[in-house]
N, C-alpha and C positions, 0 to 999 in steps of 0.2 A: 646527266644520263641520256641516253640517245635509246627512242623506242624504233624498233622495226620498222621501217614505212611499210611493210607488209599490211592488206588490206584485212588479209586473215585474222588480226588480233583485236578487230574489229566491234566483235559481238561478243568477244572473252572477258568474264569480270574480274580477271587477272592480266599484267600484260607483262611477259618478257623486257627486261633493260638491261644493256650491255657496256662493259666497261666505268672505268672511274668518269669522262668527262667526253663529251660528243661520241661515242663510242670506239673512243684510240685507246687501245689496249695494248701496253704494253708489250714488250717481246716474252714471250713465255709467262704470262701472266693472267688469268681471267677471271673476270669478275661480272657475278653473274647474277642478277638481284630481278625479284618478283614481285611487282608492288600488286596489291590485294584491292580492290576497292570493296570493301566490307558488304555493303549496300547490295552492289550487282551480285557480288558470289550468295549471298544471302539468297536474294533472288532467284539465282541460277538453278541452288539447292533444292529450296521450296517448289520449283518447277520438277527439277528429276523426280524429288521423291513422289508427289504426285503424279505424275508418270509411271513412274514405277508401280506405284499403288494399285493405279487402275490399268496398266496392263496385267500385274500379276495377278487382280481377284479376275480381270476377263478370262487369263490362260485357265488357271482355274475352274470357271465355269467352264466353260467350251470342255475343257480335258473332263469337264463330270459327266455333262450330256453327252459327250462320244463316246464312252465308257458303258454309259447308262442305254445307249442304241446298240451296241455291241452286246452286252450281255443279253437284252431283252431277243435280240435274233436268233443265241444262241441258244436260250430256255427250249427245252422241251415243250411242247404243248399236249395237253390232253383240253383241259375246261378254260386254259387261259389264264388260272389263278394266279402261279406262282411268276408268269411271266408280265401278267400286268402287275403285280405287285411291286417287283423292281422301281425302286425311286431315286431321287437325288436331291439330298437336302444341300442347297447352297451356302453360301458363304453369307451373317445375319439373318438366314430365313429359318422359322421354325416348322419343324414335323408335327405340326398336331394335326391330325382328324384327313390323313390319308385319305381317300375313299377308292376304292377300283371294282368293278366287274368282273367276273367270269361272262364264257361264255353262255351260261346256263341263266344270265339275267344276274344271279345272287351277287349283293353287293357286302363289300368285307372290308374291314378298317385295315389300312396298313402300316400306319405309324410306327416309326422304327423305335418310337419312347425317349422320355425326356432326357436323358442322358446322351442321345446320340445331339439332339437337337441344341444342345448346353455346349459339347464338343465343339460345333461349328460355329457355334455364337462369340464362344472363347479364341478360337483362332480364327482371323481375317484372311488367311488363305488357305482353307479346307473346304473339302464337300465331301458329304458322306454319301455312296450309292449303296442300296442297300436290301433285304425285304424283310418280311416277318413272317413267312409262311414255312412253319414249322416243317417241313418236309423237302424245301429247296436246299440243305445240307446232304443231302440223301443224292440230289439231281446232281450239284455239284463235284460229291466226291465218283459220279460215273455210274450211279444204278438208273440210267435211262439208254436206249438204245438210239435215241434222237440224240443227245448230248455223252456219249462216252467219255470223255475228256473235261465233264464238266463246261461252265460257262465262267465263271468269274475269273479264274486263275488263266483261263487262256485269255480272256480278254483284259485283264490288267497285263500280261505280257505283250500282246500283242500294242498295248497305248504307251508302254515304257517308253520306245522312243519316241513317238508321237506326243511325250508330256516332254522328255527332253526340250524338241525343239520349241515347244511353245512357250516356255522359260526361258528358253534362249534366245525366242523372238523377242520376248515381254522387255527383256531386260538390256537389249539392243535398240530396241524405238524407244524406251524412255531412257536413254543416254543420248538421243539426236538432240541436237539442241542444247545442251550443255554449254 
């Protein structure tokens, strides 16, 4: 079997071979065989998915704290409550024992509760953003004249394609090197 002298097949843990014998191929005939070397593609593997891994919990985070700075600008403010409340539980991190201020000093627990916290822990590529201030559904659905439109639903539109491409960043750099 005759391999490519191409330089390209180089760092591949598979390599293209052509034809029955020094690479003479018959007339209207081909024959076209991929020998594997177990080892390197193992290797190779092992390297994408971790790649993969760790670009996609990065897009992830990133795509939670742009989310989480978006909505936070877009809160209404009176005391500061419900806008410092806004958080983001990452991907293995738990929501226990929130704390945030108001503007007024008073300090308030925000913990979005264990169920949200179990969510993220369960799936390695989540983030939850979130609050617990019973009256940010109110802000949301437009009873503020700072926020009409609400803040969540436009800024999860507005990060739709801004998470697009960070998955499709994610999953383009851990394919280099393959």
């Amino acid at each position: 079997m005759a391999t490519p002298p191409s330089s390209q097949y180089a760092a591949m843990p598979f390599v293209p071979t052509l034809g029955p014998s020094g690479g003479q191929i018959p007339s209207g005939v081909a024959d076209i065989r991929v020998t594997v070397n177990e080892a390197e593609f193992n290797g190779a593997l092992e390297r994408y998915l971790v790649a993969f891994k760790t670009g996609a919990e990065d897009a992830v985070i990133k795509t939670a704290l742009e989310l989480l700075g978006r909505i936070q600008m877009k809160t209404p403010t009176d005391t500061f409550r419900c806008k410092n409340s806004f958080h983001a539980v990452l991907p293995g991190q738990r929501d226990n024992h929130f704390a945030y201020k108001d503007i007024l000093g008073k300090t308030w627990e925000g913990a979005l509760g264990e169920a949200a916290a179990r969510d993220v822990i369960r799936g390695e590529y989540e983030a939850i953003v979130g609050t617990n201030v019973f009256y940010a559904i109110f802000l949301e659905a437009g009873h503020s004249r700072q926020a009409p439109s609400g803040m969540v639903a436009v800024s999860v539109a507005e990060m739709t394609s801004a998470l697009d491409a960070a998955v499709e960043k994610a999953l383009n750099e851990a394919g280099q090197g393959f």
